[in-house]
N, C-alpha and C positions, 0 to 999 in steps of 0.2 A: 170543840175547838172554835174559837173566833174566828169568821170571815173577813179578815183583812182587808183594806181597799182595794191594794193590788192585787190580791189570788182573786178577788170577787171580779176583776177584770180582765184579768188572764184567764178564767174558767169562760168567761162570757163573751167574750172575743174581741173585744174592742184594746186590749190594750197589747194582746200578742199581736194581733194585726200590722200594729204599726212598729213593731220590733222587727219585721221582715223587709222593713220602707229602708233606705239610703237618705238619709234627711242632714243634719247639719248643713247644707249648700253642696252637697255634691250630688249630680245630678246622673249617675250613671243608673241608676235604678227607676230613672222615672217613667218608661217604658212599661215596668212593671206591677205600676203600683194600681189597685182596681180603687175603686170609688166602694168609699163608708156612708153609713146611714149616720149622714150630722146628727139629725133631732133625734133619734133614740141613744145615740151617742151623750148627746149633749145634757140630757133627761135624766139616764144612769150615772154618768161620773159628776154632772153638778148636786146630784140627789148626795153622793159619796164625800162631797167636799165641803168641810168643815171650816167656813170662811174665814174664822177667826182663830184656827188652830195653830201655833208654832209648831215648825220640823225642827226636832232636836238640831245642834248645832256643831261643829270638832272642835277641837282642842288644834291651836296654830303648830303646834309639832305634826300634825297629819297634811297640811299643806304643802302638797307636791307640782310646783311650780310649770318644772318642763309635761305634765300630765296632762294640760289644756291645752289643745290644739286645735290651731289657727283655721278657722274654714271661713273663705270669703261667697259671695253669691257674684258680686260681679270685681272689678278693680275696687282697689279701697280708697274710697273717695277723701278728697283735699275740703277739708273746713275750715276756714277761716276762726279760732277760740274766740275773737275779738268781736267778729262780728254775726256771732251765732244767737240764734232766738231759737228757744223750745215755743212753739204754738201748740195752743191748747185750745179748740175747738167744737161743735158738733152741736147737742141738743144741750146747752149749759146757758147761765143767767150769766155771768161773767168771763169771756174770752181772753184766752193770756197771750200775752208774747214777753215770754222770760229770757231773761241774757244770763251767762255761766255765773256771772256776779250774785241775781236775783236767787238762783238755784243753791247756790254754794252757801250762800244766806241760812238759809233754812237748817234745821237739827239735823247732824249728819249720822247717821245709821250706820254699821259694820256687821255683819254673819260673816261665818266662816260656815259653806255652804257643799252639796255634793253638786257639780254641774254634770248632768247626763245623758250624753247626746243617742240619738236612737239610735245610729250605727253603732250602738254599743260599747262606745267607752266612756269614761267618766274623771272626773279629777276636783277634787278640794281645792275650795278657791274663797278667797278673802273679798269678798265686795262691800265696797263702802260707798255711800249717796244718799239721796233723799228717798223715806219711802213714796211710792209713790199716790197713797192715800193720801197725802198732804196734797200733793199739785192736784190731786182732781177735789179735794175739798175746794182750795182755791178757786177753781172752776166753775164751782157751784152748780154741779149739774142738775138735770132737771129729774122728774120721781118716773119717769119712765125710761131714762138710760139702763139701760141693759149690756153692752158691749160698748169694748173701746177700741179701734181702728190705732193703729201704731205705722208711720209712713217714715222710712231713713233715706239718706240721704243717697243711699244707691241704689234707689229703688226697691229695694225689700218693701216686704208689707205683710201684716200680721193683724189678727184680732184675736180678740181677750173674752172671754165672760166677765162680767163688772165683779163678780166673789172674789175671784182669783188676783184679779187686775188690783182690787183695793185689800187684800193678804196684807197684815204687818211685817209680812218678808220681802214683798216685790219692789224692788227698788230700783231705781235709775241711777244708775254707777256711775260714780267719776274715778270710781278708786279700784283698785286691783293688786290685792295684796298689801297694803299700807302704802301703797306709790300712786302717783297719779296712772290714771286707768292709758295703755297704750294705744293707740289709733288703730294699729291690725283688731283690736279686742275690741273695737267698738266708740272709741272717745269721739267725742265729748261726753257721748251721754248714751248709753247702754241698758237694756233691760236685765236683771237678775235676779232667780227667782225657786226656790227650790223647792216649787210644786209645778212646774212646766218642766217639760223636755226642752233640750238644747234648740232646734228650732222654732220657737216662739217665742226666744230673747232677742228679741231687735236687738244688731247694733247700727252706729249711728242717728239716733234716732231724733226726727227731728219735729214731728208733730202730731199730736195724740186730738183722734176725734170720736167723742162720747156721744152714740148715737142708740135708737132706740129698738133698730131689728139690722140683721146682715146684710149687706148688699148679695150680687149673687159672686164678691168675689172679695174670699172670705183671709186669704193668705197664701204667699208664692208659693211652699210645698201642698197644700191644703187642695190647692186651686188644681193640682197635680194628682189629687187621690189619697193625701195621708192625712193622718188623723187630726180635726178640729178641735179638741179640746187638749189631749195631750197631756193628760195630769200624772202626779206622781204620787 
C-alpha cells in the first residue's frame, strides 16, 4: 500500500498532534497545548511537500456557504479599501507598497477549495485573488529567503515555508464565493490556501516580510504550542 502524506503523519505524530490543539482563534485549549519539535517537524512535512503539486479542486454544487465559520482572534479591525497598501518587505531587491487597485491589477485566480480548520470542521469555499507567487516574484526576493512573515491588521501573525508560501494555490483573496471577499472573512486581503490548516490563513493581511531564518516568534497559535508547519 502507498504511504500517503497524511497516514505518513499521523503514524509519526506530528500531524495528530495538532488535531487535539483548539486553533482557528479560539483560545480555550491553550492551556493545553505542549511544545512540538519545529525543525524535525519542519524536515519531515517539507521533505513530504510537493511544491509544485495541485490539490484536486470541487465542482461549485459542493459549495456550502453557511459551512465556514467565523473565528476572529481579537475585534475585527476597520480598514480603510481606499487607503490600504499591502507592504512587501524583508530580505528582497525590490520593496512594494501596493494599493487594492495595484493587486486587483494583476491575473485574478479562482479554486474552489476544502478550508479545514484544526478544531475539526471544514467547508468548500470559492476563493478568488492573486496567487501569491506573483507578489513575491514582484518582490524579488533574494536566493536565501526561506520563510515569509504575514503581519494583519489585528495583530495576528504567522509564518510560511517559502514551498508552501509560493504553491500555485496560495492566494491572497479578495473574493469569497464569486462576491467581493466579506470583512468578518478577512477583507481586504486574506490568505487561502488548501495545503495549510485554517490557522495559518491570515486574514486582514496587511504586510508580508521574506526573510531568511525564524525569529524566536514564529506565529500567534504556534508561539502557544501548536504546530509550525500545518500542512495538509
Amino acid at each position: 500500500m502507498k504511504l500517503n502524506r497524511r497516514i505518513f503523519l499521523q503514524l509519526s505524530g506530528f500531524s495528530g498532534a495538532s488535531l487535539l490543539l483548539g486553533g482557528c482563534g479560539t483560545p480555550a485549549l491553550e492551556d493545553l497545548v505542549g511544545t512540538l519539535s519545529e525543525p524535525l517537524n519542519q524536515k519531515f512535512e517539507a521533505l513530504l511537500l510537493n511544491p509544485q503539486k495541485p490539490v484536486p479542486e470541487f465542482p461549485k454544487s459542493e459549495i456550502k456557504p453557511e459551512e465556514l465559520i467565523v473565528n476572529t482572534f481579537r475585534s475585527t479591525p476597520i480598514i480603510d479599501p481606499n487607503k490600504y497598501h499591502l507592504i512587501v518587505d524583508g530580505e528582497v531587491n525590490n520593496p512594494l507598497s501596493l494599493s487594492l487597485a495595484d493587486i486587483r491589477a494583476l491575473p485574478l485566480t479562482e479554486m474552489i477549495i476544502r478550508h479545514v480548520c484544526v478544531e475539526g470542521w471544514a467547508a468548500i469555499v470559492q476563493w478568488g485573488g492573486v496567487r501569491l507567487q506573483e507578489i513575491i516574484a514582484l518582490a524579488q526576493p533574494k536566493e536565501n529567503v526561506k520563510y515569509a512573515y504575514f503581519k494583519s491588521a489585528d495583530g495576528y501573525y504567522e509564518s510560511w515555508d517559502i514551498a508552501s508560501t509560493l504553491h500555485p494555490q496560495t492566494l491572497l483573496a479578495y473574493q469569497k464565493n464569486g462576491e467581493a471577499l466579506p470583512v468578518d472573512n478577512g477583507a481586504p486581503l486574506r490568505l487561502a490556501s488548501p495545503i495549510k490548516l485554517g490557522y495559518k490563513q491570515s486574514k486582514w493581511v496587511i504586510q508580508i516580510s521574506l526573510v531568511s531564518s525564524l525569529s524566536l516568534f514564529k506565529g500567534y497559535w504556534e508561539d502557544q504550542g501548536y504546530e509550525w508547519f500545518a500542512g495538509l
